[in-house]
C-alpha positions as CSV (number, residue, x, y, z in Angstrom):
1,X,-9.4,-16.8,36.3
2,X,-6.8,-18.9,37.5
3,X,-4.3,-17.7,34.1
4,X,-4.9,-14.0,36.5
5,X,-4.1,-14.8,39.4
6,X,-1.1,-16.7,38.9
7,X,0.9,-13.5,37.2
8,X,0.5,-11.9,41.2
9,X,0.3,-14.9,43.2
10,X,1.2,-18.6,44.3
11,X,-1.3,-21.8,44.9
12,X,0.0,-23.5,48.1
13,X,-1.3,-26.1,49.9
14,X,-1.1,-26.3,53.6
15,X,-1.0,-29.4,56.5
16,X,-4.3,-30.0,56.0
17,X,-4.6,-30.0,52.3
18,X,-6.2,-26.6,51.9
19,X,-5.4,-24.9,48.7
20,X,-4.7,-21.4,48.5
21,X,-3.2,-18.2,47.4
22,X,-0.6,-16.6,48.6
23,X,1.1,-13.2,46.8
24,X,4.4,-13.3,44.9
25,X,5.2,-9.5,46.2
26,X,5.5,-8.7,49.7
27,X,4.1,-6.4,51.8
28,X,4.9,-2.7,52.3
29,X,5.6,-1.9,55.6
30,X,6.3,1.5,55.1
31,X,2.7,1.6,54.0
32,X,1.2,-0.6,56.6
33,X,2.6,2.1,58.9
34,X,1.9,5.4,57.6
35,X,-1.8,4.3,56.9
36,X,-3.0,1.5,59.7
37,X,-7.0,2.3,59.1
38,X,-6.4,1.7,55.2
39,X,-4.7,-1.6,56.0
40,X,-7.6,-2.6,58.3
41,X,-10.2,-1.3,56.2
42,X,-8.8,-3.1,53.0
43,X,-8.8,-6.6,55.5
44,X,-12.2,-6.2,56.5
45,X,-13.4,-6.0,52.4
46,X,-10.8,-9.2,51.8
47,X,-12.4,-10.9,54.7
48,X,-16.0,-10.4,53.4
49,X,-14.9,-10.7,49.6
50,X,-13.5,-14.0,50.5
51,X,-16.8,-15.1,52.2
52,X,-18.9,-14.3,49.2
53,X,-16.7,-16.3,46.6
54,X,-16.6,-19.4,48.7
55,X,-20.2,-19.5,48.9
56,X,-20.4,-18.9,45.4
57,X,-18.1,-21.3,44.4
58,X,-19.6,-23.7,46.8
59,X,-22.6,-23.2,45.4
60,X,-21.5,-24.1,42.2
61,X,-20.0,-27.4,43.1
62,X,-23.0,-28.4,44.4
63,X,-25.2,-28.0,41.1
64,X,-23.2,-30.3,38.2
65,X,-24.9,-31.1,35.7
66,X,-26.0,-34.4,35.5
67,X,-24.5,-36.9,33.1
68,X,-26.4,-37.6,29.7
69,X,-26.6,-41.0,28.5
């Protein structure tokens, strides 16, 4: 996933050592301001879209596998 996302965006780190993306592309302001409700609409998706990975990839961290010996 990561080989994806880094053809559109950037991993950064911030003061307190959170990882995350941030786009290569900027935003279109022309297009932020013809269509406002579309830009809020498509934030409100992001925000729950983002909510549902993290617990999923929570989740995942929480359940390695064990080591064999």
């Amino acid at each position: 996933m990561k080989h994806f996302l880094k053809q559109f965006a950037l991993e950064q780190v911030d003061l307190k050592r959170v990882w995350y993306w941030k786009l290569k592309e900027l935003s279109d302001e022309s297009f932020i301001k013809e269509f406002p409700n579309v830009v809020i609409q498509q934030e409100e998706i992001f925000k729950i879209l983002h909510e549902e990975v993290t617990k999923v990839v929570y989740d995942i961290g929480k359940h390695k596998p064990s080591k064999v010996r």
